[in-house]
MARTI-810419 format. One record per atom (N, C-alpha, C): residue in three letters; x, y, z. Coordinates in pm, 1 decimal. Atoms other than C-alpha are relative to their C-alpha. Layout:
Ala;X;Y;Z
...
//
This chain:
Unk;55.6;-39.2;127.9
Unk;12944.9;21802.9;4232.2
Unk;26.3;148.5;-20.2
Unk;-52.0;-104.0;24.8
Unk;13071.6;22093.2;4062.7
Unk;-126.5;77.2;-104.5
Unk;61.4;-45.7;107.1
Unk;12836.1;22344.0;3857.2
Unk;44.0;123.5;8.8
Unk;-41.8;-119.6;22.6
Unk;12871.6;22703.3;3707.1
Unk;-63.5;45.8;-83.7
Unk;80.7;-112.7;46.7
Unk;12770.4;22956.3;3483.7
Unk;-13.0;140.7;-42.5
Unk;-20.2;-179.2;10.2
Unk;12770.3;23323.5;3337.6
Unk;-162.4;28.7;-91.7
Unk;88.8;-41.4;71.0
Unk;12468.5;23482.7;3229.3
Unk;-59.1;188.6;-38.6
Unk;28.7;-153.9;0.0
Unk;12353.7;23824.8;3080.8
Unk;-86.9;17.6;32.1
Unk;165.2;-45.9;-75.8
Unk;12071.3;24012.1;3273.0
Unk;-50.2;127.4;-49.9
Unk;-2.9;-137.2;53.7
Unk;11914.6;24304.2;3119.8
Unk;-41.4;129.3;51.7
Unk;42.7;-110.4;-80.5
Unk;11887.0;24525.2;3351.3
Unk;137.8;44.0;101.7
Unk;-120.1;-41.9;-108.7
Unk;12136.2;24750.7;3605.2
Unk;50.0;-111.5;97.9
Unk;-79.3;49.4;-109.4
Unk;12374.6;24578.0;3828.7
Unk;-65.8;22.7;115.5
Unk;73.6;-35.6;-151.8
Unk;12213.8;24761.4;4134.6
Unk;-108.9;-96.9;7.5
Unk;152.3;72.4;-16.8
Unk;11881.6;24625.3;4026.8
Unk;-7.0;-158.3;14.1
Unk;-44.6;149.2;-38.6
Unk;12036.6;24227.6;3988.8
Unk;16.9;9.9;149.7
Unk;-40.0;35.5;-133.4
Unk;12185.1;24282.6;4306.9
Unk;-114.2;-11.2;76.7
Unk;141.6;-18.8;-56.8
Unk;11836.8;24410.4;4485.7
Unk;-64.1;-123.9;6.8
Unk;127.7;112.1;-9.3
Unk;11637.5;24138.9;4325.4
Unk;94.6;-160.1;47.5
Unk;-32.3;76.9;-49.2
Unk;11882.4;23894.6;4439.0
Unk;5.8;0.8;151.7
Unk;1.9;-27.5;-158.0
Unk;11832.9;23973.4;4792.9
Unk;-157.1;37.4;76.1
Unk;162.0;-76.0;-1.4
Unk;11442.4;24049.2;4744.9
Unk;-50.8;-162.7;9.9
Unk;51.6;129.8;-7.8
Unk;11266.2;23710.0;4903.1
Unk;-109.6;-47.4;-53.1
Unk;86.7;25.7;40.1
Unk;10978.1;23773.8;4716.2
Unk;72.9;-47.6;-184.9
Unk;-30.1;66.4;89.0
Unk;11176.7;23744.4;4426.7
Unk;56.4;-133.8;-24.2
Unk;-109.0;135.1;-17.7
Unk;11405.2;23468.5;4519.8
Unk;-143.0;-135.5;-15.6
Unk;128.4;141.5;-48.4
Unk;11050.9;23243.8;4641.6
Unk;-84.4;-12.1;-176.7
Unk;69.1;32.9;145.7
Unk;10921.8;23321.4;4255.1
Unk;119.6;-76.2;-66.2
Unk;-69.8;61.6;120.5
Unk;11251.2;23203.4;4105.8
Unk;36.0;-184.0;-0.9
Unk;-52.9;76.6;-44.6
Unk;11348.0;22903.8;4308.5
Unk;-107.6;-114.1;-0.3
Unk;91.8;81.4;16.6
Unk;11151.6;22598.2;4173.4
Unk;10.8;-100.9;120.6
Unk;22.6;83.8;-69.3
Unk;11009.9;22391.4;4437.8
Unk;18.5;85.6;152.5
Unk;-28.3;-110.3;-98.8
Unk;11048.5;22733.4;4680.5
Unk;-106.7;-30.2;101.3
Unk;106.8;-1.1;-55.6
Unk;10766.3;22678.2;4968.0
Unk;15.8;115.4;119.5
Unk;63.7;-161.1;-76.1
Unk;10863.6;22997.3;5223.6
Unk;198.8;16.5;-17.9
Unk;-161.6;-15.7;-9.2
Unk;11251.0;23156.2;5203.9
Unk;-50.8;145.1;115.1
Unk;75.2;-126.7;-82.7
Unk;11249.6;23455.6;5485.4
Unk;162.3;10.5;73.5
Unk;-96.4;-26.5;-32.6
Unk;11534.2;23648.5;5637.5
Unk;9.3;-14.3;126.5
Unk;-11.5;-13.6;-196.1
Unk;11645.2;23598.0;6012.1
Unk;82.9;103.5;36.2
Unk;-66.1;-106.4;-37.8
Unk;11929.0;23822.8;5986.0
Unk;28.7;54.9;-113.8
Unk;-12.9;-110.3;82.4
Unk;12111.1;24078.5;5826.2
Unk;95.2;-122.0;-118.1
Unk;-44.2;92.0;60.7
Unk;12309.3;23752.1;5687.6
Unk;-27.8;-124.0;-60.0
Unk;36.2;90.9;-12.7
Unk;12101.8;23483.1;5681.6
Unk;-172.1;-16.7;-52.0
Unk;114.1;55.6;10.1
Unk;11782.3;23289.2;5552.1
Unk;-1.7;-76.1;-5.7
Unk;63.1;98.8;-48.7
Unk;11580.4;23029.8;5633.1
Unk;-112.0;-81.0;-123.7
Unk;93.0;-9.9;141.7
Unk;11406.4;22857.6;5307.0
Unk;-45.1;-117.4;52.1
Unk;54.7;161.8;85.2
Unk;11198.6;22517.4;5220.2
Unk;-45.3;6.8;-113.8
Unk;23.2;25.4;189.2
Unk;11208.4;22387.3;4922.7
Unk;-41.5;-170.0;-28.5
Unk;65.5;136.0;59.7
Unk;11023.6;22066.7;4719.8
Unk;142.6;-0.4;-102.5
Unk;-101.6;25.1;126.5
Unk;11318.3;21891.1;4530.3
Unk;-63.3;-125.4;-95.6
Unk;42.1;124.6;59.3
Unk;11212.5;21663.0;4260.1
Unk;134.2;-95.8;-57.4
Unk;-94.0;92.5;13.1
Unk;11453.6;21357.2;4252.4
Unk;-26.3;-108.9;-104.2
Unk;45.1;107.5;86.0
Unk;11269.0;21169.0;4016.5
Unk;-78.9;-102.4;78.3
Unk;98.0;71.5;-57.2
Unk;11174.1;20908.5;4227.8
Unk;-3.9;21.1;116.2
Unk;59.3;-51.5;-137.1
Unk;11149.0;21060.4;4565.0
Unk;11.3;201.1;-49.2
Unk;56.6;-166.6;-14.2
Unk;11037.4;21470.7;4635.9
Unk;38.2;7.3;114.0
Unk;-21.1;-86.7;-113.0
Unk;11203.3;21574.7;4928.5
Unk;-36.4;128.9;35.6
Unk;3.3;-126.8;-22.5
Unk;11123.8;21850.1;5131.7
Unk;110.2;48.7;98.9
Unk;-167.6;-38.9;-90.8
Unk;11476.7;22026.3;5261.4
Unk;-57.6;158.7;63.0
Unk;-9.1;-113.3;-72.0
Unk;11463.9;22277.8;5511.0
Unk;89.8;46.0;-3.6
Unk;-176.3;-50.0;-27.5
Unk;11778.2;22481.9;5529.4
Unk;6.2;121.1;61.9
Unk;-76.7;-140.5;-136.0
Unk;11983.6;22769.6;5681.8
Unk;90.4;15.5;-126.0
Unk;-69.3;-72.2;101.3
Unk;12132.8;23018.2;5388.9
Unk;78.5;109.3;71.2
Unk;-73.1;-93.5;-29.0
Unk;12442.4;23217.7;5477.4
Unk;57.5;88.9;-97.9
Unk;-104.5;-76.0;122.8
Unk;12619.4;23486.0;5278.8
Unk;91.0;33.2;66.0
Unk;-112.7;-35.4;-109.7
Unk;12936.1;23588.0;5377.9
Unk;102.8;89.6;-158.7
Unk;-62.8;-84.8;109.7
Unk;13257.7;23772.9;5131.6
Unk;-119.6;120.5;-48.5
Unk;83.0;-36.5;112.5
Unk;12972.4;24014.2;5060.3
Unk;50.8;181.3;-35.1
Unk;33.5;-169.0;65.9
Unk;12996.7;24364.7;4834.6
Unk;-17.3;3.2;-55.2
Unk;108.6;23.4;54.1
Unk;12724.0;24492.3;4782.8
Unk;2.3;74.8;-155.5
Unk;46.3;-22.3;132.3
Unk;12618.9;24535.9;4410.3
Unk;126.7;-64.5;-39.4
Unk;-126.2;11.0;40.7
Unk;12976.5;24336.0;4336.5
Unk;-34.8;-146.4;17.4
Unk;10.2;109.2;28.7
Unk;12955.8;24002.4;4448.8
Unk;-26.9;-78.7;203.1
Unk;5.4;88.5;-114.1
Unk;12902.7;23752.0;4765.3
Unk;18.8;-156.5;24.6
Unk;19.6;158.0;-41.9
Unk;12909.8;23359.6;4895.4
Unk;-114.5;-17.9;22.7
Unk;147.5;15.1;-79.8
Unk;12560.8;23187.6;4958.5
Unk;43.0;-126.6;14.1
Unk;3.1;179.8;-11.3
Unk;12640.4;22862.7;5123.8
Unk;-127.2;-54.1;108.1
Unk;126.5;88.6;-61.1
Unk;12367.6;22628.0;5258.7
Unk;8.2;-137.2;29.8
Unk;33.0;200.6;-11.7
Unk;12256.4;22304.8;5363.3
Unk;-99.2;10.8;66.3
Unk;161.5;12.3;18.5
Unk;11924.4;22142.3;5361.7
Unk;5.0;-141.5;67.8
Unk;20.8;125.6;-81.3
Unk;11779.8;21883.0;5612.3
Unk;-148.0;-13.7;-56.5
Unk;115.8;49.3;62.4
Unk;11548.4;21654.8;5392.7
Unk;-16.5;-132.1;83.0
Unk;95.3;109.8;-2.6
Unk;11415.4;21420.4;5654.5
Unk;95.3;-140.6;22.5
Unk;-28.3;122.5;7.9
Unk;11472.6;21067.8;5647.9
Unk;124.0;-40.5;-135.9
Unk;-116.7;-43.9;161.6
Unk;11670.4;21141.8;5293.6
Unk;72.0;55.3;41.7
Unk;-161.1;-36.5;-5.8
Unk;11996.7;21309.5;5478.1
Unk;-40.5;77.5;-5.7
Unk;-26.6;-99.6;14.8
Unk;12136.7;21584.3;5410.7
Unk;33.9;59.5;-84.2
Unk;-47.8;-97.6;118.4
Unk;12245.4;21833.6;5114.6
Unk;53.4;81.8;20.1
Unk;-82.8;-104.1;-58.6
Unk;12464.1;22083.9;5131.0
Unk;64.2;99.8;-137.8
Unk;-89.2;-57.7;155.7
Unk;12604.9;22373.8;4861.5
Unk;72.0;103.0;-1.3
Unk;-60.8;-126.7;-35.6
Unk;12793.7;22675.3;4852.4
Unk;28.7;67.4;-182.9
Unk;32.0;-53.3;75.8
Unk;12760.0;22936.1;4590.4
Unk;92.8;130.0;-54.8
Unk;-77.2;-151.8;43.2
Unk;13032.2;23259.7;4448.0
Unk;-79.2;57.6;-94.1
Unk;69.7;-79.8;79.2
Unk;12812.3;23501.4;4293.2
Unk;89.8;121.6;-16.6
Unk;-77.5;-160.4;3.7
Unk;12985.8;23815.9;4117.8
Unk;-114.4;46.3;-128.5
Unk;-2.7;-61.1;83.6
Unk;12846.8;24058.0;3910.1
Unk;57.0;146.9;-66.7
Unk;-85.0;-141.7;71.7
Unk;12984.9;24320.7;3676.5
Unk;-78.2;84.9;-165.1
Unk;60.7;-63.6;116.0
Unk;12826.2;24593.1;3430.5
Unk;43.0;-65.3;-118.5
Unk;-14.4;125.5;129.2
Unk;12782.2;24432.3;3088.1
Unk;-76.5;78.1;-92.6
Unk;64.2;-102.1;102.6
Unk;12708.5;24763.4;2854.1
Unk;-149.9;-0.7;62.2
Unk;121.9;-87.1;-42.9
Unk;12324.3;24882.2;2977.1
Unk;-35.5;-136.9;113.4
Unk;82.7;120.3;-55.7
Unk;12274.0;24514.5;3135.6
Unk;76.3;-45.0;166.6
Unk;-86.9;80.8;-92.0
Unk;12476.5;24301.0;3376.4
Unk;75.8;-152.2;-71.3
Unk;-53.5;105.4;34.2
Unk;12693.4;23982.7;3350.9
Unk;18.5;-33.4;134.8
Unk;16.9;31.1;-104.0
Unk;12620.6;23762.7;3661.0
Unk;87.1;-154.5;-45.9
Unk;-61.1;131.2;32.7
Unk;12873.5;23468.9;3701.6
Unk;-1.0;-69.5;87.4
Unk;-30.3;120.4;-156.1
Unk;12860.0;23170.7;3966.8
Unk;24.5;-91.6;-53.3
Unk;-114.6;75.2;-43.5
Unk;13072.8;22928.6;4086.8
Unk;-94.1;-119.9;95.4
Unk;53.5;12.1;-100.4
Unk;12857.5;22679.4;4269.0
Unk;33.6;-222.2;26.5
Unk;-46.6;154.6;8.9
Unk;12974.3;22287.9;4437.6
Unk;-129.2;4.2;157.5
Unk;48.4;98.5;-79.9
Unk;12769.4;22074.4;4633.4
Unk;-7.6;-133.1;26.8
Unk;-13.9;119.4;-75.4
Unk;12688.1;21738.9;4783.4
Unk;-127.8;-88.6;113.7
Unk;64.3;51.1;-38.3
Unk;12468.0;21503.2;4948.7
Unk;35.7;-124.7;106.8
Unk;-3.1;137.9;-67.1
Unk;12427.8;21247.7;5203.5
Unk;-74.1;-122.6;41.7
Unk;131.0;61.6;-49.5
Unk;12239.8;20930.6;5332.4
Unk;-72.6;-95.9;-116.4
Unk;105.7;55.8;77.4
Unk;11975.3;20801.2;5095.5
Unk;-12.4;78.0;-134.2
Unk;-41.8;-150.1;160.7
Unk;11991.5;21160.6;4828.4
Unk;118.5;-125.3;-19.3
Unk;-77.1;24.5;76.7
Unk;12319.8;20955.0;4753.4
Unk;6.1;-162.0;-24.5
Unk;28.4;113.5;19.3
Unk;12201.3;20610.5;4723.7
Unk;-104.5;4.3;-136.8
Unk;93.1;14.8;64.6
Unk;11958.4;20724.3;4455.6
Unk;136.2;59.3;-144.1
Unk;-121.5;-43.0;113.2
Unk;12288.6;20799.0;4246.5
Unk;27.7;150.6;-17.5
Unk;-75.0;-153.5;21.2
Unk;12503.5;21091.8;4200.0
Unk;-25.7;56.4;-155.5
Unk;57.0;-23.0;138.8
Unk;12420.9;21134.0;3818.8
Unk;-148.2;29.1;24.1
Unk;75.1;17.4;-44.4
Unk;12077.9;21146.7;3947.1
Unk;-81.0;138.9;67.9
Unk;15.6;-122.3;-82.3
Unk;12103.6;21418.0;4179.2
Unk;83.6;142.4;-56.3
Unk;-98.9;-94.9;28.9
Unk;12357.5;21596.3;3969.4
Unk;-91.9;81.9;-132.5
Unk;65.9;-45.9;114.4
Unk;12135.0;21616.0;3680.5
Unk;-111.9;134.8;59.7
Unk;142.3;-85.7;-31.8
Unk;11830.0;21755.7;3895.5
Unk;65.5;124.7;58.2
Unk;-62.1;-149.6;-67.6
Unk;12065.1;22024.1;4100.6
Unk;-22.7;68.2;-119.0
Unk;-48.3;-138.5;114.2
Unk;12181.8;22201.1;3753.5
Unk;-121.3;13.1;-72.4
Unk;159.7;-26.3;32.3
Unk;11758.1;22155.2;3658.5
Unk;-40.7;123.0;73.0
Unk;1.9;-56.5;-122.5
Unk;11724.3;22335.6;3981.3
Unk;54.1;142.2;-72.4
Unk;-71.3;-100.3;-17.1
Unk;12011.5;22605.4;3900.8
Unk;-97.3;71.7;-183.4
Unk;42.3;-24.1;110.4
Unk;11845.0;22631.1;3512.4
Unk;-88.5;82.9;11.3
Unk;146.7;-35.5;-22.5
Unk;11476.7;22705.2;3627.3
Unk;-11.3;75.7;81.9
Unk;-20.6;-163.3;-72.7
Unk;11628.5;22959.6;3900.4
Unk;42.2;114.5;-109.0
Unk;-52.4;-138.0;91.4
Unk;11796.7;23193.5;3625.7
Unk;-119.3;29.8;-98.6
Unk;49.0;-0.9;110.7
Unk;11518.6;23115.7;3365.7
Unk;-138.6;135.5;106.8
Unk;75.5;-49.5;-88.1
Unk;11238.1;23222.5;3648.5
Unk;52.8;129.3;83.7
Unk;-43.6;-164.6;-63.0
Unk;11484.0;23514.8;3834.8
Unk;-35.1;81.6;-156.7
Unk;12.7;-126.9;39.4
Unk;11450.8;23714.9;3527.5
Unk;-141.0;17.1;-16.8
Unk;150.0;-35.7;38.0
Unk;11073.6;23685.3;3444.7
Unk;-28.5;60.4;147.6
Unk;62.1;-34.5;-56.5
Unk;11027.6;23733.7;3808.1
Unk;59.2;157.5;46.7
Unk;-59.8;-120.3;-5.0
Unk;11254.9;24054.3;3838.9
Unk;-36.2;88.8;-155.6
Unk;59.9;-111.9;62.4
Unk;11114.6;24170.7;3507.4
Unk;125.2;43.0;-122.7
Unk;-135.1;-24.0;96.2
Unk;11444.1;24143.0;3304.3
Unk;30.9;-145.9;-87.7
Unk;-42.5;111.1;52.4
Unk;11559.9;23903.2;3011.7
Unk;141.4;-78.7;28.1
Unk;-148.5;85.0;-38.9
Unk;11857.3;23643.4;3105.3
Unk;32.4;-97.4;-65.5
Unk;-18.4;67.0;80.1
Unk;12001.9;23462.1;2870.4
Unk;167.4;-50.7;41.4
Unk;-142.0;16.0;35.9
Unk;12336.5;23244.8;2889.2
Unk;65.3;85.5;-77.3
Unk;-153.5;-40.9;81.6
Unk;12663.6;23386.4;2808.3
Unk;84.4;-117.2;-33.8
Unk;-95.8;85.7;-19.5
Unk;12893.4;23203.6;2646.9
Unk;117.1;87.1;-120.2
Unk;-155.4;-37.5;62.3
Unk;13235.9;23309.3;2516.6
Unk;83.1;-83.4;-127.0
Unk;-70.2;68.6;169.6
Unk;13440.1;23187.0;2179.2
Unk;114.7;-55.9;81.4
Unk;-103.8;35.3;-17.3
Unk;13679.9;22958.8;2234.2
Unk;-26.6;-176.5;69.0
//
């Protein structure tokens, strides 16, 4: 499953970058967030409540970043062990670039499922991920304190 995205943020680049790396922000944006926490200088450790419609998993995972520069852009790939429901898995290209007083934050993001998550249908799970990715951008800016609104381009 493929998703993506560009959105304007209204606030400095530095400051996107920050609050994207700030776990108190990340745990306000990330619906169904229950603890995210850093282990290393690369790495966090989250759980999260997914709502599937008819099951709620709870996925534990292991978040890496990797390609990263800083205030420019990075990778966040993951995968989440929900249990008796498999596995999930996603990987993420985040860039951003000044956007006149604001920012313009663009990702790139594919994932995937296994087990029982893909017995409950891929339409299913595809719908609720990009719910997921919606209610993170809508919630990162209220919780960083900045408005974020889709971009979208002519054409």
């Amino acid at each position: 499953m493929e998703f993506g995205g560009r959105y304007k943020v209204g606030a400095p680049r530095l400051k996107v970058w920050e609050a994207l790396n700030d776990t108190e922000v990340l745990k306000a944006s990330i619906p169904g967030c229950q603890r995210i926490a850093w282990v290393s200088a690369t790495a966090l450790e989250a759980e999260m409540g997914v709502n599937l419609g008819v099951a709620k998993p709870v996925f534990t995972g292991d978040l890496i970043l990797s390609n990263v520069v800083p205030a420019e852009r990075y990778t966040l790939s993951g995968q989440g062990r929900g249990g008796l429901l498999g596995m999930a898995h996603a990987s993420a290209d985040i860039t951003l670039a000044d956007f006149g007083a604001g920012t313009l934050l663009v990702f790139t993001a594919s994932g995937g499922a296994s087990g029982r998550i893909m017995q409950l249908g891929k339409a299913l799970v595809g719908s609720s991920a990009q719910k997921v990715i919606d209610g993170f951008f809508a919630r990162f800016g209220e919780a960083m304190g900045a408005d974020v609104e889709p971009f979208k381009t002519d054409g």
